[in-house]
KOLKOL-937029 format. One record per atom (N, C-alpha, C): x, z, y. Coordinates in steps of 0.05 Angstrom, whole numbers, plus 32768, in hexadecimal, padded with zeros to 4 digits. Example, Ala and Ser with C-alpha at 12.3 -4.5 7.8 and 13.67 -1.06 7.14 Angstrom:
2
8108809C7F8E
80F6809C7FA6
8108809C7FBE
8101808E7FD3
8111808F7FEB
8102809D8001
END
This chain:
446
87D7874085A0
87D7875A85AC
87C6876E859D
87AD87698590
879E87768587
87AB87828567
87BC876E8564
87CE87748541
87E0878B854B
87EC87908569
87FF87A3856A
87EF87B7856A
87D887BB857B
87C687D88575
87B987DF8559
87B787C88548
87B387D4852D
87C387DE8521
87DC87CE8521
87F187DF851F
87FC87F5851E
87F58800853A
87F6881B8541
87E2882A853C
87C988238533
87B688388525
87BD8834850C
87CD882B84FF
87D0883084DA
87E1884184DE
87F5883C84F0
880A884A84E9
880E886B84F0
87ED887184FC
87E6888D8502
87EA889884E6
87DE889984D4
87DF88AB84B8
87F688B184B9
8805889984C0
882D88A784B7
883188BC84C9
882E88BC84D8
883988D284EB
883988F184E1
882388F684D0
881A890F84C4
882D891684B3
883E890D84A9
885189138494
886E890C84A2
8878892684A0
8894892C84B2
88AC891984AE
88AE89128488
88BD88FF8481
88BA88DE8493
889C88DB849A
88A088C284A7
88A388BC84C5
88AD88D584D5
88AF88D384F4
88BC88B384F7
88CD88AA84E7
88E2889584F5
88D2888084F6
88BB887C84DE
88B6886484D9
88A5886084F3
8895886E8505
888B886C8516
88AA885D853C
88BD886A8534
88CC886B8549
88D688488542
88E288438526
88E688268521
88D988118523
88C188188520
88AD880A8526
88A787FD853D
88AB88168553
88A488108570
88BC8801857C
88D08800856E
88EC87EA8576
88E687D48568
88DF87D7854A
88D687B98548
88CB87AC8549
88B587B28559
889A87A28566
88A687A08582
88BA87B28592
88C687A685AA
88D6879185B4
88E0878D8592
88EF877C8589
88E987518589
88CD875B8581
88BB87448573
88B487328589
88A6874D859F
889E874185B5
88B3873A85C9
88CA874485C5
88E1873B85DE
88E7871C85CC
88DA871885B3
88E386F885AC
88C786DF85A7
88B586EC85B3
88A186E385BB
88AB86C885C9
889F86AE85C5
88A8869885C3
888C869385E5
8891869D85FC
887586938606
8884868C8620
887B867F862B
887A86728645
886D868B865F
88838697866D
887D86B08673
887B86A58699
8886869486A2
8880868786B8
8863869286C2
8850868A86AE
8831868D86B7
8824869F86A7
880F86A486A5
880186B18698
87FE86A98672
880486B88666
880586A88643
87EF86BC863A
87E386AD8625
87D586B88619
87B286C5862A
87A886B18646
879D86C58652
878386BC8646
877886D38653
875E86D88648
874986EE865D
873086EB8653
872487008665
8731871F865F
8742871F8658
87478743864B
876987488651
876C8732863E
8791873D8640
879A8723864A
87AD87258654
87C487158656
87E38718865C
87F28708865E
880E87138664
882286FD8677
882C870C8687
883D87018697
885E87128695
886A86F586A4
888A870C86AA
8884872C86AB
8875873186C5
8876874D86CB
8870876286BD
884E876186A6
884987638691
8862876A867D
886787528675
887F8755865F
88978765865F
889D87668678
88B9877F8672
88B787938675
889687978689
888C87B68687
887987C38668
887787A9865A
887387B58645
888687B9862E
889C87AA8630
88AF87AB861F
88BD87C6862B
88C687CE863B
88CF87ED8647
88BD87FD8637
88A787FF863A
888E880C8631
88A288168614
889E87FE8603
88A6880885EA
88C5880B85E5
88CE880385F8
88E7880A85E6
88ED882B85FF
88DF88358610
88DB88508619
88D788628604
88B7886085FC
88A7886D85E6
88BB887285C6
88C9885D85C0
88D9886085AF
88EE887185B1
8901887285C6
8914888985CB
891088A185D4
88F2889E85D8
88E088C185E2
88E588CD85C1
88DD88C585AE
88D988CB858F
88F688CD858B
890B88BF8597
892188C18587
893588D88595
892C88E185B1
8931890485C0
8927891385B1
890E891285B0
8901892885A4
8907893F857D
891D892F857E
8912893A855D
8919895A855A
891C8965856F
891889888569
88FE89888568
88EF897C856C
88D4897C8568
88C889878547
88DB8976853A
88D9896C851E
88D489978516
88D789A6851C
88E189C08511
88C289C48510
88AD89C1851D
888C89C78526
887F89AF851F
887A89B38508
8874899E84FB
884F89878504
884289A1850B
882A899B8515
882C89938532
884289A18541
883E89988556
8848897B8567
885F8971854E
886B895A8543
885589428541
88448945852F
882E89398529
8824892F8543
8817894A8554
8809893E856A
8819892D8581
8838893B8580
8846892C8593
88458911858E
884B89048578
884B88EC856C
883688DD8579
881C88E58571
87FE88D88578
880188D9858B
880288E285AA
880688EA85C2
881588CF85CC
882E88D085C0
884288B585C5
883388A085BE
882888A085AA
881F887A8596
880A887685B5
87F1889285B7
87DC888C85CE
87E7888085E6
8802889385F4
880788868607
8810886C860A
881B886285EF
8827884885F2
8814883A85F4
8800884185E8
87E4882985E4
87DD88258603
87D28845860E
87CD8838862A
87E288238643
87F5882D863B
881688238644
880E87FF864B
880F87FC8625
880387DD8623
87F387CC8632
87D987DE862C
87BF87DE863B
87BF87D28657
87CC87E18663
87D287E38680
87D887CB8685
87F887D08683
880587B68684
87FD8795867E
87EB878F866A
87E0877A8662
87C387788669
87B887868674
8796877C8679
879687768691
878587608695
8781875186B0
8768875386C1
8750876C86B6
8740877286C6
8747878786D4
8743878986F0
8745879E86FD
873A87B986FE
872587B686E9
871587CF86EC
871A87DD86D3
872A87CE86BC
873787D086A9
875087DE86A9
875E87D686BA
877987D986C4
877487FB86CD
876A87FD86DF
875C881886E6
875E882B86D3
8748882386C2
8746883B86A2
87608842869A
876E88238690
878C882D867E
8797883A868F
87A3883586AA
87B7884586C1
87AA885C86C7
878E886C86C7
8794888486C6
8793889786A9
878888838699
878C888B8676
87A2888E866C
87B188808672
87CD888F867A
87D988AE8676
87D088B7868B
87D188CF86A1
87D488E18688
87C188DD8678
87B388FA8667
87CA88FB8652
87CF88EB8638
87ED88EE8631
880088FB863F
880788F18654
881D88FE8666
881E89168673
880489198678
87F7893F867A
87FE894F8661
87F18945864D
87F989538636
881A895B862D
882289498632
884189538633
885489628637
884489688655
8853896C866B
8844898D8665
88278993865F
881F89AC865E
881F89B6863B
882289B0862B
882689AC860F
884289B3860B
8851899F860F
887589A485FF
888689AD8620
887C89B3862F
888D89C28646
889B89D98645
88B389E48654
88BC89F58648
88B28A0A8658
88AA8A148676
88A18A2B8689
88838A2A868A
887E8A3F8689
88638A478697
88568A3286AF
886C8A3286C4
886E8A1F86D5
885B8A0486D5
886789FC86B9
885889E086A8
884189DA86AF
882889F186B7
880B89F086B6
880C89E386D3
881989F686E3
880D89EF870C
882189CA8709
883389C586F3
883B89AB86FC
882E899086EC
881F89A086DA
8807898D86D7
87FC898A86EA
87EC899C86F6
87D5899E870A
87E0898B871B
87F589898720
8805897B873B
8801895B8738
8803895D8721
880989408712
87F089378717
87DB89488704
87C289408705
87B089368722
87B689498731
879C894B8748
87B28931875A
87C7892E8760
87D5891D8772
87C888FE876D
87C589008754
87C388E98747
87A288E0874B
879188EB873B
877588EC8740
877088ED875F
877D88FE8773
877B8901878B
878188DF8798
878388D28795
879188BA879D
877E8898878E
877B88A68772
876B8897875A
874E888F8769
873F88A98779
8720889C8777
8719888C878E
8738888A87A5
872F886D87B4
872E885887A0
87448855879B
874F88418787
87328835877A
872188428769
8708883E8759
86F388398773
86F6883F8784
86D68838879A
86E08819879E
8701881987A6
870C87F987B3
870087E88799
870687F28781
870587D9876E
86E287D0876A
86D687E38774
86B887D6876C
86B387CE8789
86BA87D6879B
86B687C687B8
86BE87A587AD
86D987A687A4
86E3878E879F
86C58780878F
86C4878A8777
86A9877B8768
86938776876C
868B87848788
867287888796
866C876987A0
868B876487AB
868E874987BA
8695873487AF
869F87348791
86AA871D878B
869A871D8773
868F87308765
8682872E874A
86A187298730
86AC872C8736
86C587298725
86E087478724
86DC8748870E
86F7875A8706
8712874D86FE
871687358700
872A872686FD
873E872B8705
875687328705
87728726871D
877987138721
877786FB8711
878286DF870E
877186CA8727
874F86D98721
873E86D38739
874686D98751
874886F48758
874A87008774
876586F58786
877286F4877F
878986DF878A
878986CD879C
877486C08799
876B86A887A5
875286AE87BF
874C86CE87C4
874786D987D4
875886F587E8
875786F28801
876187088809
87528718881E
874C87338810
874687448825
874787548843
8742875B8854
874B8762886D
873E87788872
873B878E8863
872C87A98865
873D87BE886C
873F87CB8880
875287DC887B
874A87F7886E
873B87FF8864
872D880E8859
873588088836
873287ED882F
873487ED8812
875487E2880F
876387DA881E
878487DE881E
878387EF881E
8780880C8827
878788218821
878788328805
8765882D8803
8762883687E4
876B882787CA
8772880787D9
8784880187BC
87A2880587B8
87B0880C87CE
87CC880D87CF
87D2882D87CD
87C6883887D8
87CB885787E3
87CB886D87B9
87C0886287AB
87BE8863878F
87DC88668781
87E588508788
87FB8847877A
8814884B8786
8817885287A7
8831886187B6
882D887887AC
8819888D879C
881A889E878E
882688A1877B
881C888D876A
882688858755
884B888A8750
88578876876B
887488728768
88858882876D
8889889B8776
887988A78789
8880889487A7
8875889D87BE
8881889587D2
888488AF87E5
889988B187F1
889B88CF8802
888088D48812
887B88F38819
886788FC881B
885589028803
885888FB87F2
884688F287DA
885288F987C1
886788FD87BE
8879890787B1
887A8920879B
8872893687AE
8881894F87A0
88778958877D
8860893E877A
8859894F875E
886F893C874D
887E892F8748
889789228739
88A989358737
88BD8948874B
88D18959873E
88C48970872F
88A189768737
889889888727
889889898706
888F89668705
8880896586E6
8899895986E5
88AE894A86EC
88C6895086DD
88DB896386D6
88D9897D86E0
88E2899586DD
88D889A786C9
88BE89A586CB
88AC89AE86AF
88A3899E8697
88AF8981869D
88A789748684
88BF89748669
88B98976864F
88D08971863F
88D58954863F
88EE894D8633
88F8893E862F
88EE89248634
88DE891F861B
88D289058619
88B989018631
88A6890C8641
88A189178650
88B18908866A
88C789158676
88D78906868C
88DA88EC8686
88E488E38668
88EE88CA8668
88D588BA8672
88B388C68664
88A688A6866E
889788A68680
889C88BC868E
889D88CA86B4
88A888B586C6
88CA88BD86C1
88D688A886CE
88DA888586BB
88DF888386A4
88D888668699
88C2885986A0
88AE8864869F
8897885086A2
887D885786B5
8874887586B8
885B888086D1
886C887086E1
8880887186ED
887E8875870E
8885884E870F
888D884286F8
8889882686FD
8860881586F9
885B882E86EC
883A882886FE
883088258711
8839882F8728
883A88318745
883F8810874C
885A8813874C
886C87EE8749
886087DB873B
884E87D88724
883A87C7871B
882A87C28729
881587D28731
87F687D68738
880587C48758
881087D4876A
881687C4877F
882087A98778
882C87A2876E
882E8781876E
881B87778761
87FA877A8751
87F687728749
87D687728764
87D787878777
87C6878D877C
87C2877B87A1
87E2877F87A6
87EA877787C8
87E9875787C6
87E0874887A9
87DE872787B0
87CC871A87AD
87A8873287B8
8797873687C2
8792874287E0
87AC874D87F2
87A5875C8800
87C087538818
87C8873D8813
87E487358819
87E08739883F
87C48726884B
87C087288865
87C387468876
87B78755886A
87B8876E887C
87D28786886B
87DC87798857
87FB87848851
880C8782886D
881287688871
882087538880
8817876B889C
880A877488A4
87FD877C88BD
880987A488B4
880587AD889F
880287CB88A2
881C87D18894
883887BD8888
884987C2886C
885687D98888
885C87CE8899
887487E288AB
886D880388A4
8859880588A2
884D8824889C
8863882A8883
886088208871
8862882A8851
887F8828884F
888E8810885D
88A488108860
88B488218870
88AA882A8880
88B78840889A
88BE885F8885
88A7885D887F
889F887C8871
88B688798854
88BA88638849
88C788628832
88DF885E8839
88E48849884E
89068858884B
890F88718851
8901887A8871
890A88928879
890B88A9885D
88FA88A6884D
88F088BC883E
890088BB8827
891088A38825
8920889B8808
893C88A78818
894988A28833
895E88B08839
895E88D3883E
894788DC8845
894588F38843
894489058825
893688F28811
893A88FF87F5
895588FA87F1
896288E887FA
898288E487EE
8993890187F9
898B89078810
899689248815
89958937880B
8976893787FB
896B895087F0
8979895387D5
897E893587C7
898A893787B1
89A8895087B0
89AF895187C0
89CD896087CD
89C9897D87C8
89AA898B87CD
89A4899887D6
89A089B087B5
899A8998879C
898A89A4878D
89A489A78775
899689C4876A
89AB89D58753
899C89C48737
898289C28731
897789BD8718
8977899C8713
898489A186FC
8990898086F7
8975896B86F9
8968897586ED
894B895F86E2
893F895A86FA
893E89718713
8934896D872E
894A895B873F
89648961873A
896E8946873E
896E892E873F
896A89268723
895889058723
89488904871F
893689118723
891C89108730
89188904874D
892A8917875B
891F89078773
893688F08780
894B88E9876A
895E88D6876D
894088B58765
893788C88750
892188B0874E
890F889C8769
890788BC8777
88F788B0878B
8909889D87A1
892488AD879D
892A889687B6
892C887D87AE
89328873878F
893A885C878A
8918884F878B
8905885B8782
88E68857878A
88E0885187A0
88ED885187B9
88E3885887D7
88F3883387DF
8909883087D0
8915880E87D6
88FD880187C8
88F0880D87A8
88E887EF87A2
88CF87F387B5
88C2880587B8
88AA880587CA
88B387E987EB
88C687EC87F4
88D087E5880B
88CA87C187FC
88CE87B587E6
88DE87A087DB
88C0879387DF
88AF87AA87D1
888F879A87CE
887F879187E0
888C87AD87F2
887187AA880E
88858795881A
889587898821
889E87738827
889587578822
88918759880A
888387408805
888987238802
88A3872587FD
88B887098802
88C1870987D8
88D086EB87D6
88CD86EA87C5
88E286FE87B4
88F9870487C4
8918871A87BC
8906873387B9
88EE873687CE
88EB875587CD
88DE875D87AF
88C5874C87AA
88B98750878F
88CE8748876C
88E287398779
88F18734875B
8903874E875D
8914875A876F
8920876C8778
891E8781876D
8901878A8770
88F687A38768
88E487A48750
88DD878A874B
88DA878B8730
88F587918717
890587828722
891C878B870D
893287AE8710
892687B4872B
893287D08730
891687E9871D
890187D9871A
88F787EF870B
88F987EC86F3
890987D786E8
891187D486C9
891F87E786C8
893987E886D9
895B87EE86DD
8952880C86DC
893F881686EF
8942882E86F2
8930883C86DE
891A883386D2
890D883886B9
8923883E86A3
8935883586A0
895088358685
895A884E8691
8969884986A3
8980885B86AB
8975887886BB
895F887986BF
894D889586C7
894A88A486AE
8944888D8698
893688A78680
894B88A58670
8967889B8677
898288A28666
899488BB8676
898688B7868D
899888D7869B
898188F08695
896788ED868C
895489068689
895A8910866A
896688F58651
897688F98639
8991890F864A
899689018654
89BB890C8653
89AD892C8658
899F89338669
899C89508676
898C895B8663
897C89528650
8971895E8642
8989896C8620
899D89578627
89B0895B8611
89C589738618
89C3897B8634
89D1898B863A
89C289AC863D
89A689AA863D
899489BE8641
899689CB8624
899489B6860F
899A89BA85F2
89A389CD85ED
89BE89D385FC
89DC89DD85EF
89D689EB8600
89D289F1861C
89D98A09862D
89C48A188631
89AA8A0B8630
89898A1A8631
898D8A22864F
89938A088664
898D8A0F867B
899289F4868B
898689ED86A1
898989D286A9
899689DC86CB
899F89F586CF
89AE89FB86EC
89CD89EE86EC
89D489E686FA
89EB89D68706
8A0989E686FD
89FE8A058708
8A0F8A0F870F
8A188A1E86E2
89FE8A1C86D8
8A128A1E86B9
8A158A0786B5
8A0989EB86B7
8A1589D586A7
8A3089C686BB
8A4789D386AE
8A5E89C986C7
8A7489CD86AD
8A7F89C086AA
8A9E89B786A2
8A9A89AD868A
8A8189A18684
8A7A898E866B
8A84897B8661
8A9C89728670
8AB4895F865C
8AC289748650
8ABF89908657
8ADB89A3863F
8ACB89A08624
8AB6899C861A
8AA189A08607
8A9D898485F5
8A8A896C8612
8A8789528603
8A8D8946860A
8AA489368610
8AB889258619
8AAE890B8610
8A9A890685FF
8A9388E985FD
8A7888EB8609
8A6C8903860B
8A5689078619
8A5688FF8637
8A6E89098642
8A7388FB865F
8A7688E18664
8A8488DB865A
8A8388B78651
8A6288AE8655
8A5588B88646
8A3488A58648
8A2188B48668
8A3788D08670
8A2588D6868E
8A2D88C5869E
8A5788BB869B
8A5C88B386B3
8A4C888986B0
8A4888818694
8A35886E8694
8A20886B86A5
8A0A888186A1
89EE887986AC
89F2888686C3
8A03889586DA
8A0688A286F3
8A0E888586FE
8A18887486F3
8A2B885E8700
8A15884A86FF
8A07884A86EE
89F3883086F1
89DA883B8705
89D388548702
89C588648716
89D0885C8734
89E6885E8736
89EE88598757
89F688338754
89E788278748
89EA88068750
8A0187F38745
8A1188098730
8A2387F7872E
8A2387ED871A
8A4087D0871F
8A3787B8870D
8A3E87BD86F0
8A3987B786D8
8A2287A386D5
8A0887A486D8
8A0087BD86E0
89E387C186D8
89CA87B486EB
89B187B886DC
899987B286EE
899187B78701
89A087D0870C
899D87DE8724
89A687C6873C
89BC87C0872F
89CB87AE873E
89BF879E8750
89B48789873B
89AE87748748
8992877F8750
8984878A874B
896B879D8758
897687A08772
898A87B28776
898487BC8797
8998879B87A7
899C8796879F
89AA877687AE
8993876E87BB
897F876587A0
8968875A87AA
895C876187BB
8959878887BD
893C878F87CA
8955878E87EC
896C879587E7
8980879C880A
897C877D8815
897987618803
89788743881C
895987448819
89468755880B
892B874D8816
8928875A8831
893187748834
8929878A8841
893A87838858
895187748860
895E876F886E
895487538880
894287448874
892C87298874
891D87378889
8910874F8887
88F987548897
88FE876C88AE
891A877088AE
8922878388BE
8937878A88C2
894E877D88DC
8970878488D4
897487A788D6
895E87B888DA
895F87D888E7
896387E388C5
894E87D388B4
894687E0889D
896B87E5888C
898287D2889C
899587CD888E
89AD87EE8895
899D87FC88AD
89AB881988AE
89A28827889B
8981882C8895
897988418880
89838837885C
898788208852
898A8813883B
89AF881A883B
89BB8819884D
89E08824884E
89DA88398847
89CA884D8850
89CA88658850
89BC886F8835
89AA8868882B
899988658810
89A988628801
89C3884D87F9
89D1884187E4
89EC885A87E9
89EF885F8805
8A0D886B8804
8A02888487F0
89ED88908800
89E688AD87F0
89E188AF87D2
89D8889487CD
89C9889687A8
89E58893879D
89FB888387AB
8A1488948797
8A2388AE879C
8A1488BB87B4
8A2888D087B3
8A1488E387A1
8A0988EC87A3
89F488F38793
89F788F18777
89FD88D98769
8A0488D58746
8A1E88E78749
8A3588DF875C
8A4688E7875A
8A518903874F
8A44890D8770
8A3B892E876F
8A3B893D874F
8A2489238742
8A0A893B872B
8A248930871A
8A30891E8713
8A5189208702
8A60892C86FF
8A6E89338717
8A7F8942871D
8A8289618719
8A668965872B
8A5789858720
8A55898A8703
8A53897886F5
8A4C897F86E7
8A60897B86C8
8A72896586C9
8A7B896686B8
8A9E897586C7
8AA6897186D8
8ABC898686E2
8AAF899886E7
8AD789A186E9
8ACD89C286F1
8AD889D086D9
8ACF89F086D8
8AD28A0C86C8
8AB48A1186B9
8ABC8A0C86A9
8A9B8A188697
8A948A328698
8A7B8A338686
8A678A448694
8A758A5D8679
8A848A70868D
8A8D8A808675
8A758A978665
8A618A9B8672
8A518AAA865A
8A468A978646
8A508A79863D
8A488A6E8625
8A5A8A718612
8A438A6D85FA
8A4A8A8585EA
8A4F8A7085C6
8A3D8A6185C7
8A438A4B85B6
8A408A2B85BC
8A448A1E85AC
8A4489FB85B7
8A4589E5859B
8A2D89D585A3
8A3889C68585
8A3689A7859F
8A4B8992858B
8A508974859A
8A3889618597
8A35895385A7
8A21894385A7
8A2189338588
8A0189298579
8A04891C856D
8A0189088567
89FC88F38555
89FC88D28552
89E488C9855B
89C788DC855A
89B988D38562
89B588CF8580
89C088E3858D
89C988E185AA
89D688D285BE
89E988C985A9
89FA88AC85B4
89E8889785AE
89DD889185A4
89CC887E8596
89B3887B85AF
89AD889485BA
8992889485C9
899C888685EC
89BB889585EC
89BD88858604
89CC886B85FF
89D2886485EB
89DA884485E7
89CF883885F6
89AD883B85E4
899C883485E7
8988882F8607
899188448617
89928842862B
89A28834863A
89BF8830863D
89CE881F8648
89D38808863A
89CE87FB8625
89D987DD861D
89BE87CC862B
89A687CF862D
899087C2863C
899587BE8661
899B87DA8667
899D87E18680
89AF87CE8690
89D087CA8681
89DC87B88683
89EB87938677
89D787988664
89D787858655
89C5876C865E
89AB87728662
899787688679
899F8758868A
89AF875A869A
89B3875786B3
89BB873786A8
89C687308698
89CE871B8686
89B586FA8682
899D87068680
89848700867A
897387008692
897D870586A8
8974870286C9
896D86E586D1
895586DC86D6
895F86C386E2
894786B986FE
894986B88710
893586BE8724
892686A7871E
892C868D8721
8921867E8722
8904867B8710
8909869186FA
88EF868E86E5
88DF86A386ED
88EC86B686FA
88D486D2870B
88B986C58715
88A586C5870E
888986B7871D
887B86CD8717
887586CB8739
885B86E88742
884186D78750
END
């Protein structure tokens, strides 16, 4: 692990010189590459240690990690025209992947902490840096303060925890469970931020509305599967008084995931579209965790793969359309098969894997999380009909709108999508549904 971060500090000098953007982007595929052939016994813990280690859950959230970070660089290359500001975007990416890593693989808790809000600051920069409105600044702030607002229980729970056990471990704490309702709060209440969970919400369509490109992708790819980490890593310390308070988190998340499914209906700006198509598919896996059964945690672990791919291949598709029209409203981007007719082809792709269908990861994601959620509640089986009916009418809708229809006659010129573009959402859909292939429950161990 320590050879991949050296790695990535040599390969800082390259970045400075415009001729070598790629070698940085190839790189980060073929080190995603290496590790998806990592020869390790992933059942248990490999490689552990007081610092890092790696598990199933670990491993695909860090392999997303990089093969995210890699197609952020491979959106971006209008970048390439600003040469300096190219540079910093670059470093910005390599940083966040580091912390990305970080996160994902360290097994102290107070460790874990640093990387997951170290995080944050990359993704600020992005979002207030390469944004396109004024706007950009108040949806930092949003980002920022929601987050920190939520963060400094989180840091009192984790030294309460150490106060009492003398250990920053997770591998330790397991084997103890707490009954505070005070520090369940501050350790969970962190990370329903994080995903978002309704109520909690509104700064996600912000900073995905004002974020560029690469920006949304590792918004929706990988922040909001921080949320979905930290809780499974955090509730099998806290399982007793879960079991006693989950109905809360669950009530609020479905209701709140069928109500955003309406809102979706409601909204003209594409990127605020799946934006909050995100949260509802966020609001099942939340339902999957706080459950606590063995469907609910494999369920939603593989729905935040599914939706990690196919979230930051529809913020590509919209950003490819902003390109050409220099506007992300509904009402100009409409009759976009008269134009890119193979372009629709890769919307009506990731809209279809977006609403659950087969082959993709979505798939067997929401299977899993509808017999966990149906395990602990036959009522939960009206709001989850209604969740699934809407998340396809909804893809449907943003299709239809958008590629039928009469175009936007004050446009004025148009060039066709190019190779690199097909290439970015390949890249997005051959994992998304290819995956599903490589599924096998029996080896899932939480």
């Amino acid at each position: 692990m320590m050879k991949f971060l050296m790695m990535l500090i040599f390969m800082m000098p390259l970045c400075f010189k415009k001729k070598f953007f790629w070698m940085v982007q190839m790189s980060i595929f073929f080190l995603s590459y290496l590790f998806m052939n990592m020869n390790l016994n992933l059942m248990f813990f490999s490689n552990l240690s007081y610092f890092f280690s790696c598990d199933l859950m670990s491993f695909g959230l860090i392999l997303l990690s990089m093969w995210i970070c890699g197609l952020m660089i491979m959106s971006s290359e209008n970048l390439l025209k600003m040469n300096f500001y190219y540079n910093f975007f670059l470093m910005n990416v390599i940083f966040l992947l580091i912390m990305l890593y970080l996160t994902f693989s360290v097994m102290n808790l107070f460790m874990f902490y640093l990387f997951f809000e170290g995080s944050l600051i990359p993704t600020l920069l992005l979002i207030i840096g390469w944004g396109y409105q004024p706007e950009r600044i108040q949806a930092g702030m949003y980002l920022m303060f929601y987050t920190l607002f939520a963060s400094l229980p989180l840091f009192m729970g984790i030294f309460y925890i150490f106060n009492g056990m003398n250990s920053f471990m997770i591998y330790f704490l397991k084997f103890y469970n707490f009954n505070y309702y005070l520090l369940y709060l501050s350790m969970v209440f962190a990370f329903l931020v994080k995903m978002p969970m309704y109520f909690v919400h509104l700064w996600l369509p912000k900073a995905h509305v004002e974020a560029p490109v690469s920006g949304s992708m590792i918004l929706a790819g990988i922040m909001l599967k921080l949320g979905g980490y930290g809780l499974l890593r955090v509730l099998i310390f806290l399982q007793k008084i879960n079991l006693k308070l989950n109905y809360i988190w669950l009530s609020i998340s479905l209701l709140g995931g069928f109500y955003i499914s309406l809102k979706c209906f409601c909204q003209v700006d594409i990127k605020s579209l799946i934006a909050y198509s995100s949260v509802a598919h966020m609001s099942i896996v939340i339902g999957g965790i706080m459950v606590m059964n063995y469907w609910g945690y494999n369920g939603s672990y593989i729905l935040m793969i599914g939706h990690g791919l196919c979230s930051s291949g529809m913020f590509c598709l919209a950003n490819i359309s902003y390109e050409r029209l220099h506007s992300r409203s509904m009402y100009i981007n409409k009759g976009l098969m008269n134009f890119m007719p193979s372009m629709s082809l890769w919307w009506f792709l990731l809209l279809s894997s977006n609403m659950a269908a087969p082959p993709s990861l979505n798939l067997m994601g929401e299977i899993s999380l509808i017999n966990s959620l149906m395990s602990w509640s036959y009522f939960s089986m009206i709001l989850l009909v209604l969740i699934s009916f809407f998340s396809a009418g909804y893809s449907l809708y943003l299709f239809s709108y958008t590629q039928h229809g009469k175009f936007y006659q004050g446009l004025y010129s148009f060039y066709m999508g190019v190779s690199r573009e097909y290439l970015m959402l390949f890249l997005h859909w051959m994992p998304l549904n290819m995956m599903i292939l490589k599924v096998d429950y029996s080896m899932i161990w939480f």
